[in-house]
C-alpha positions as a printed NumPy array, in Angstrom:
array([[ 34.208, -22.871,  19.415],
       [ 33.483, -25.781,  17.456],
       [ 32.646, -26.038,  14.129],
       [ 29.625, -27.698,  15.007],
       [ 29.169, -25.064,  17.071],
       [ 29.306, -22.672,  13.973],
       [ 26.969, -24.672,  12.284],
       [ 24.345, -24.068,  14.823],
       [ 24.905, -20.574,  15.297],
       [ 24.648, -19.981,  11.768],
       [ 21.671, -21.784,  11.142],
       [ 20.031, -20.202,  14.468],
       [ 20.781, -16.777,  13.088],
       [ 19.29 , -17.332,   9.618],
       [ 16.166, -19.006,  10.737],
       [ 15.48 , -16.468,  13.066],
       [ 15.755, -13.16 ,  10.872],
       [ 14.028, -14.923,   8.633],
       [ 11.004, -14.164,  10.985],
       [ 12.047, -10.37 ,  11.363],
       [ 10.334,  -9.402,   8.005],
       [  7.21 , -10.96 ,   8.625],
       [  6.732,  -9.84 ,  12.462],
       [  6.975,  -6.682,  11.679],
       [  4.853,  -6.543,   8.586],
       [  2.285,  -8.224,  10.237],
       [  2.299,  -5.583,  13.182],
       [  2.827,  -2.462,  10.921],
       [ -0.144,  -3.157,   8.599],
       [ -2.283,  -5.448,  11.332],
       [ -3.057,  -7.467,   8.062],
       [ -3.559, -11.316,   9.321],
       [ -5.533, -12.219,   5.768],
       [ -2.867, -14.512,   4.933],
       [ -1.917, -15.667,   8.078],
       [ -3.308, -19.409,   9.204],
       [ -4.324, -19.385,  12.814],
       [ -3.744, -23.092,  13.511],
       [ -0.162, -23.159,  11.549],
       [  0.867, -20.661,  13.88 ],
       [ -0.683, -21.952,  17.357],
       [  0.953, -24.961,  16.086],
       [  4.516, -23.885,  15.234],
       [  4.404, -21.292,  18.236],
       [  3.849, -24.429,  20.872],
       [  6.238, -26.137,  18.646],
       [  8.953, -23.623,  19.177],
       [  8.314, -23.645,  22.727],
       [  8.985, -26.838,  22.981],
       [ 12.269, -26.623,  21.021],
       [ 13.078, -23.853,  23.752],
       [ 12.697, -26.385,  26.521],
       [ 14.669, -28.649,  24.837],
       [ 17.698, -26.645,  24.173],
       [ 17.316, -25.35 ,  27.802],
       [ 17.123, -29.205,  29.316],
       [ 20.579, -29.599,  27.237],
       [ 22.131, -26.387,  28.161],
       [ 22.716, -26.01 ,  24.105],
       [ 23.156, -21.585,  24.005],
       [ 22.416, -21.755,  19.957],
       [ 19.021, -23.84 ,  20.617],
       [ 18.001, -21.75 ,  23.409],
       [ 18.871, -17.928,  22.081],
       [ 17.419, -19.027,  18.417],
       [ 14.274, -20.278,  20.139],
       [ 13.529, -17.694,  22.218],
       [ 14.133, -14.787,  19.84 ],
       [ 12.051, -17.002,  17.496],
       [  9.031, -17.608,  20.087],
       [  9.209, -14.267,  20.777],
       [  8.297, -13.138,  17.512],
       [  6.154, -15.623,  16.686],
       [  3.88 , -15.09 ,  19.507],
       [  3.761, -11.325,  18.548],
       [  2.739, -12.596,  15.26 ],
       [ -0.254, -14.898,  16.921],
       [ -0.798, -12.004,  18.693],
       [ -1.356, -10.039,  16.108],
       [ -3.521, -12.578,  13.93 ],
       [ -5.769, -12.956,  17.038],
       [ -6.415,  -9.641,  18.274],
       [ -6.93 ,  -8.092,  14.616],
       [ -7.923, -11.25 ,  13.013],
       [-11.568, -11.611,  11.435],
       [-13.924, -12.282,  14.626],
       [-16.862, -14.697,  14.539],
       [-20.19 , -13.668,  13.764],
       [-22.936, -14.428,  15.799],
       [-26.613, -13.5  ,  14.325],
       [-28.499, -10.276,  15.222],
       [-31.405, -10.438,  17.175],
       [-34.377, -11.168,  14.51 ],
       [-31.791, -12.701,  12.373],
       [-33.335, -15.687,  10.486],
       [-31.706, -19.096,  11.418]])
């Protein structure tokens, strides 16, 4: 193993734990409050696409990091749109 190799393994580990915390926060409490529905839609398609990248290169650091990453992620999206607030529409005999 390189030490490039290293590199990339090391910064795929860090940057995905870092996510740990915060998936399961967000899925023990169901609290979405502070949680920004576009930033993650965004960065969820984003790490998809880094996914499919490190797959088209055969690159193992890009592709485990990204998946474990996507994975929770999306169970963080998940979360924020299946407890998030949900639009009000009027009552009937609501004023306009």
């Amino acid at each position: 193993m390189t030490l490039q190799d290293l590199f990339g393994y090391a910064a795929a580990t860090l940057t995905t734990l870092s996510f740990v915390p915060q998936a399961v926060l967000t899925v023990r409490t169901r609290d979405v409050s502070g949680i920004s529905l576009g930033m993650y839609s965004c960065f969820t398609i984003g790490v998809a696409l880094w996914l499919l990248y490190g797959l088209a290169l055969g690159e193992w650091p890009i592709i485990v990091a990204n998946a474990i990453t996507l994975a929770l992620a999306a169970t963080i999206l998940w979360t924020k749109l299946r407890y998030g607030p949900k639009p009000s529409t009027p009552m009937r005999g609501d004023a306009p």
